[in-house]
VEXVEXVO-552289 format. One line per field, with one value per residue (C-alpha): residue in one letter; x, y, z; residue number from 1. Coordinates in nm, 4 decimals, padded with zeros to 6 digits. Layout:
<sedos>
residuo c(A,...) $
c1 c(X,...) $
c2 c(Y,...) $
c3 c(Z,...) $
num c(NUM,...) $
</sedos>
This chain:
<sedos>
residuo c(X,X,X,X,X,X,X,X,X,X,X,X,X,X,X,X,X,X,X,X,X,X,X,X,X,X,X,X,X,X,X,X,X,X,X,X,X,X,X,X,X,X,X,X,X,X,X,X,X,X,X,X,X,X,X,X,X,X,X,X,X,X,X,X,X,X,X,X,X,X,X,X,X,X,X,X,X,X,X,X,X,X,X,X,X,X,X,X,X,X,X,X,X,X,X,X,X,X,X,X,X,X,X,X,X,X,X,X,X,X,X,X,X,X,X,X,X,X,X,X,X,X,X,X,X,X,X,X,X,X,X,X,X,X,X,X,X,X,X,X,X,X,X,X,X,X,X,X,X,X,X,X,X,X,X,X,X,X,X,X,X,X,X,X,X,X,X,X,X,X,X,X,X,X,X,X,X,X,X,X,X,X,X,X,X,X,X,X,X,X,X,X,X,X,X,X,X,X,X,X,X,X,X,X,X,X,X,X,X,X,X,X,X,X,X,X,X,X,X,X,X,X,X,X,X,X,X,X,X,X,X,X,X,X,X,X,X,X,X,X,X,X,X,X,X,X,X,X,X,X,X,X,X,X,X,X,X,X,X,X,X,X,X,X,X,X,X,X,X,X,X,X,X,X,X,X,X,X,X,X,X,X,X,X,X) $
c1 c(08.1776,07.9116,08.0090,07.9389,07.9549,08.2236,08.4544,08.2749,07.9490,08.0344,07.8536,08.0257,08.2006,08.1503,08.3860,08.6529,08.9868,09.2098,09.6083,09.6875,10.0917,10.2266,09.9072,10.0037,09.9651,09.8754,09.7179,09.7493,09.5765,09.3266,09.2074,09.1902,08.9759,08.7820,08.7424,08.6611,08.3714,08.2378,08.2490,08.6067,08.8330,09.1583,09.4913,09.7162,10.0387,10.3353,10.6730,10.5570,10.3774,10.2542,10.0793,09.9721,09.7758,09.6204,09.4737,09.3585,09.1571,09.0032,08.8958,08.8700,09.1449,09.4010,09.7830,10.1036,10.4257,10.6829,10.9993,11.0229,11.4001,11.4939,11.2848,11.3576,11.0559,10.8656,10.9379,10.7787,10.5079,10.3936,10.4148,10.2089,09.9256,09.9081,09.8749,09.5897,09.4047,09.3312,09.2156,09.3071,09.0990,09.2850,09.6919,09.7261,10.1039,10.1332,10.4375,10.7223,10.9649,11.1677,11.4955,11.7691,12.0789,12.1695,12.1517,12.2128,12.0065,12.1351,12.0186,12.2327,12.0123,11.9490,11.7188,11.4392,11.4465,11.4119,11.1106,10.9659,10.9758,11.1636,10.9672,10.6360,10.7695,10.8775,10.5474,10.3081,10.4839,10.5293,10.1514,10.0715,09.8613,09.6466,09.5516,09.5285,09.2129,08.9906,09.2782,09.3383,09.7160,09.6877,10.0167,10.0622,10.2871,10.3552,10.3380,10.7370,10.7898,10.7623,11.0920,11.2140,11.4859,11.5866,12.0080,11.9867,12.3590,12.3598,12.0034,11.9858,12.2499,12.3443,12.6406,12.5725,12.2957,12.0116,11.7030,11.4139,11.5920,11.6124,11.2036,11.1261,11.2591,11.1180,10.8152,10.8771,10.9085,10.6091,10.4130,10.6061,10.5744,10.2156,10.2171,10.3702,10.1987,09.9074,10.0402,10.2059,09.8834,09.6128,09.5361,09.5049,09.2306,09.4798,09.3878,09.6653,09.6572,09.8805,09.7797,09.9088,09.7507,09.8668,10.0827,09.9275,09.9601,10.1439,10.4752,10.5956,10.8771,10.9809,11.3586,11.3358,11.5585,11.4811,11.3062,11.0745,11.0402,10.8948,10.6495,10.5004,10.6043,10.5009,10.1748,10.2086,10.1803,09.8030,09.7299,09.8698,09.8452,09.6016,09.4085,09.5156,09.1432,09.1537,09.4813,09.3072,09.0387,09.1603,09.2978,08.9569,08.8294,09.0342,08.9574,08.6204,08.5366,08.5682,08.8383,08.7238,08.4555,08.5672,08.9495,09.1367,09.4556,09.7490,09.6416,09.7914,09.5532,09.4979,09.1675,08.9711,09.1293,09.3660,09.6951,09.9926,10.2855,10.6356,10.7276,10.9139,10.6288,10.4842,10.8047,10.7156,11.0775,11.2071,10.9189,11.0040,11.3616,11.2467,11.0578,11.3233,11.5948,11.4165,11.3092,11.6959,11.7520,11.5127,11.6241,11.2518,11.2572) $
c2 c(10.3128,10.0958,09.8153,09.5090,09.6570,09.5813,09.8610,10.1351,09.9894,09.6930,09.3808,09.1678,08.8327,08.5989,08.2705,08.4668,08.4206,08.7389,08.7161,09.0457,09.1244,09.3308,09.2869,09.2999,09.6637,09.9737,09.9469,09.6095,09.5328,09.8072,09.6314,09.2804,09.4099,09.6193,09.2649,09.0213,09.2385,09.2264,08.8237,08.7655,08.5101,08.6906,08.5186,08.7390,08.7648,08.9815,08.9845,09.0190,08.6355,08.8186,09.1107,08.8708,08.6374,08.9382,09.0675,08.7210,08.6642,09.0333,08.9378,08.5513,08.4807,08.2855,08.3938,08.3190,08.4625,08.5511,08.8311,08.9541,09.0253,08.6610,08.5334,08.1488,08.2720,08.3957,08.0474,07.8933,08.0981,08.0289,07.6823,07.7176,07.9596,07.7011,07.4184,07.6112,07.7428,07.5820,07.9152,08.2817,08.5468,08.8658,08.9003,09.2558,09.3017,09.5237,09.4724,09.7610,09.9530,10.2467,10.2282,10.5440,10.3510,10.0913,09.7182,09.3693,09.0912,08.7726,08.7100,08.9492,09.2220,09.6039,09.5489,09.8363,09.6597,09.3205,09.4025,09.6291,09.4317,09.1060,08.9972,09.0542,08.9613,08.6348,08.5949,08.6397,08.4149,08.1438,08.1805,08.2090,07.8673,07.9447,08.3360,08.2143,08.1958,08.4357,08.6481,09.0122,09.1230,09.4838,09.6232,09.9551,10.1675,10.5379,10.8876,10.8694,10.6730,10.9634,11.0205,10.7165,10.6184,10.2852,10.2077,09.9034,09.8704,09.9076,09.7387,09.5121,09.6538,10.0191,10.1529,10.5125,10.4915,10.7570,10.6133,10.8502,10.7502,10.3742,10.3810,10.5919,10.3663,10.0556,10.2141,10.2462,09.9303,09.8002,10.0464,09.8455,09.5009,09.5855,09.6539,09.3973,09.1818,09.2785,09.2452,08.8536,08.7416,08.8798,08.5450,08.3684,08.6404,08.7629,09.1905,09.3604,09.7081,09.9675,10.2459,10.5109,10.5045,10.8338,10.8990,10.6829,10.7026,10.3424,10.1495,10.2150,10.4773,10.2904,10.2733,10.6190,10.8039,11.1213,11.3498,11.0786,10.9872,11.3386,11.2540,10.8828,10.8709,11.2488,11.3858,11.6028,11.2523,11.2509,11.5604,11.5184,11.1543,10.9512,10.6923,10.3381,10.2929,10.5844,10.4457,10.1051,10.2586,10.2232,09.8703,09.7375,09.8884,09.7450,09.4074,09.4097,09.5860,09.4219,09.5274,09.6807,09.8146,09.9911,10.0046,09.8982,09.6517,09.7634,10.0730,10.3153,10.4500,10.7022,10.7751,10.5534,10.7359,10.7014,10.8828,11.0172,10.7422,10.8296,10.9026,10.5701,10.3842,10.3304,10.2041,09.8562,09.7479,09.8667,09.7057,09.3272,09.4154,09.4365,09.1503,08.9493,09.0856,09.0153,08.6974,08.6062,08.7574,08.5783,08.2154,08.1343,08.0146) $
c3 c(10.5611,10.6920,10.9134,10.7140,10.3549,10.1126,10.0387,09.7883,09.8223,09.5912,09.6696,09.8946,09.7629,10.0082,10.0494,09.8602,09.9549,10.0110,10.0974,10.2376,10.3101,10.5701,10.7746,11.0777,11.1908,10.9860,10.5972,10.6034,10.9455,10.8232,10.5046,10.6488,10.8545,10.6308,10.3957,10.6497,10.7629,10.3500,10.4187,10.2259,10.4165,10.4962,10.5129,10.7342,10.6254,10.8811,11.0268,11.3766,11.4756,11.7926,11.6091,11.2484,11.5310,11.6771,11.3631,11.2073,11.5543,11.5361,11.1752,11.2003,10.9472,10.9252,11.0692,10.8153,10.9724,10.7045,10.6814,10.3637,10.4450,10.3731,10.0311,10.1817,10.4197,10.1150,09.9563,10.2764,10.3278,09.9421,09.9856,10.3270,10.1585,09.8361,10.0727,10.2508,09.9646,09.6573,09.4730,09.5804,09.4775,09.5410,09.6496,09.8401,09.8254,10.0846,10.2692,10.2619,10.4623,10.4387,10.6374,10.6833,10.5866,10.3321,10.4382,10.2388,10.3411,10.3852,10.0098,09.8814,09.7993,09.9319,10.2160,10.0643,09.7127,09.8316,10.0715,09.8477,09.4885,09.5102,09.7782,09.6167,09.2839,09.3893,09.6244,09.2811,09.0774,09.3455,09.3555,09.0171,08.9802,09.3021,09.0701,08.7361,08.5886,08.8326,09.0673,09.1037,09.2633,09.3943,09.4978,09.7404,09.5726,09.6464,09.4967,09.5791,09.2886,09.0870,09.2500,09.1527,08.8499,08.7697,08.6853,08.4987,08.5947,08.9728,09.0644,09.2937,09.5343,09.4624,09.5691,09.6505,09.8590,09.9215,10.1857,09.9908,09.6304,09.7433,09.8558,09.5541,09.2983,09.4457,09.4144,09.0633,09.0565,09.2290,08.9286,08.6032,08.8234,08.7850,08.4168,08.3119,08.5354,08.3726,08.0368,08.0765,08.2347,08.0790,07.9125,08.2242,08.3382,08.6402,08.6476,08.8457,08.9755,09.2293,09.3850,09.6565,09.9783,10.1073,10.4013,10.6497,10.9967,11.0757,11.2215,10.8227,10.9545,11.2138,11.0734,10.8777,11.1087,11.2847,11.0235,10.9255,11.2968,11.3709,11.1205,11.2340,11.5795,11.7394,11.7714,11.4537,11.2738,11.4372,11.2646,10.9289,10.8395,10.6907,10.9156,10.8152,10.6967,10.4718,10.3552,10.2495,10.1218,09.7113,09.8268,09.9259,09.6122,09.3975,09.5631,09.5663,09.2265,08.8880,08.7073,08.3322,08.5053,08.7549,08.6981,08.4230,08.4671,08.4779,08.6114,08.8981,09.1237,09.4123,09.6044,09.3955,09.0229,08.7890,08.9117,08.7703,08.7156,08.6779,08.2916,08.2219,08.3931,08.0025,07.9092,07.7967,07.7472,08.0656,08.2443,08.0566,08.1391,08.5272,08.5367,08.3128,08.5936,08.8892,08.7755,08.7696,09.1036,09.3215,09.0863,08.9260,08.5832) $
num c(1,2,3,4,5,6,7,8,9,10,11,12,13,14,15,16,17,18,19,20,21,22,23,24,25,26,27,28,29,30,31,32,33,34,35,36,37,38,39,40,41,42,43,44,45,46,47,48,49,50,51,52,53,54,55,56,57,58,59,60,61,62,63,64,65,66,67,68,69,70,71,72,73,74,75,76,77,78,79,80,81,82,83,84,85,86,87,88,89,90,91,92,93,94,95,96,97,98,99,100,101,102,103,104,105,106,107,108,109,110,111,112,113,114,115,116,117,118,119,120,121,122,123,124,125,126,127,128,129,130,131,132,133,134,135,136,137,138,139,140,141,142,143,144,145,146,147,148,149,150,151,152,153,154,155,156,157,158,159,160,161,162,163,164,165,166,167,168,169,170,171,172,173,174,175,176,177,178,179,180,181,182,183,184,185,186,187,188,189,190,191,192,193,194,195,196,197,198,199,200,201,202,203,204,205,206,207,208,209,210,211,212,213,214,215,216,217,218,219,220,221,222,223,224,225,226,227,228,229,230,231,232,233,234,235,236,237,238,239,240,241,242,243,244,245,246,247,248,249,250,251,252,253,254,255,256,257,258,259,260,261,262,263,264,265,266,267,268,269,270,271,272,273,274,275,276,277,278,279,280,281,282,283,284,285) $
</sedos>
């Protein structure tokens, strides 16, 4: 990619606003980056304050510190990026983790599913009026979710817990957040995609324990992972293309194509059910 160029040769939108989540190292560092340099102005959203302030400096953005372990930090950072922007253009929901053992947050919720989807969820929503009328939400999902199953009885805090079921489902999730994301707000001309970035080399399996440790934190992970650019590649596409054009809404995406979704991922009623569900978890109306 050219130095300079938007992602995919599309013509840079200058002056646009992009919000890009778990920015502070990997994907997320890659594609702030990568859409500064096409003239967007990145808001840098990470855990780490040390690392977010690194990466807005490097791309001359501006820094918002938020763990999406505690949603009273997503509630603040929302209020902080409304009171900086008065239109957002594009919402990368990029944050996510995948941890070895099962954890509840001091919300209440299983630490990979609140991260993962009720973070996010709750971080669209809060932003809706800053979207409406000209946004475009692109959320990282993963080929796991076609791993993935959702228990309508045991949600939000399953009891038998498996790390690669727990990531897999939430991944799901991110893929019928998206659908019906594009579905409620279609009238409000808010296009919403997900795609899989492929397995990127990054801090993501920091807490994965030792099998996925051999993987992102040896050399072997230098040989058969994805750079983070590559990985942001379809991101920056999706954010700098025009959706029903180049991608349709509601769509799931890998390398710059459609992509195989898990088989209940067209299941309109579970996806209303999920948004209905969540929206009573994280207490928005």
């Amino acid at each position: 990619m050219t130095r300079g160029a938007a992602p995919g040769g599309a013509e840079p939108r200058r002056g646009r606003v992009v919000v890009v989540t778990g920015a502070s190292a990997g994907i997320g560092a890659a594609a702030a980056t990568m859409l500064s340099r096409g003239g967007a102005h990145v808001a840098v959203v990470g855990r780490s304050a040390e690392k977010t302030r690194g990466v807005a400096r490097r791309c001359d953005g501006t820094p918002f510190v938020c763990d999406f372990a505690r949603l009273a930090e997503v509630r603040r950072v929302a209020d902080e990026l409304s009171a900086s922007f008065t239109r957002i253009d594009v919402l990368a929901n990029n944050a996510g983790l995948y941890v070895r053992r099962r954890e509840i947050t001091a919300d209440g919720h299983e630490l990979t599913f609140q991260v993962n989807h009720l973070a996010p969820f709750l971080l669209t929503n809060l932003l809706a009026e800053r979207l409406r009328g000209h946004g475009t939400v692109v959320t990282t999902s993963s080929r796991a979710q076609l791993l993935g199953g959702i228990d309508r009885e045991d949600l939000g805090a399953p009891r038998r817990y498996h790390a690669l079921r727990a990531y897999a489902t939430t991944k799901l999730e991110n893929v019928l957040f998206t659908k019906e994301l594009a579905r409620r707000w279609s009238g409000h001309a808010v296009a919403a995609a997900a795609f899989h970035p492929g397995s990127v080399r990054s801090e993501f399996g920091r807490r994965g324990g030792l099998a996925i440790g051999l993987v992102y934190r040896t050399p072997l992970g230098r040989v058969v992972l994805r750079s983070p650019e590559v990985g942001a590649d379809t991101l920056c596409w999706l954010a700098t293309s025009e959706a029903g054009a180049s991608w349709e809404s509601g769509g799931y995406y890998a390398n710059r194509r459609p992509a195989r979704a898990h088989r209940s991922a067209d299941d309109e009623r579970l996806a209303a059910w999920l948004w209905e569900r969540s929206e009573e978890l994280v207490g928005i109306a």
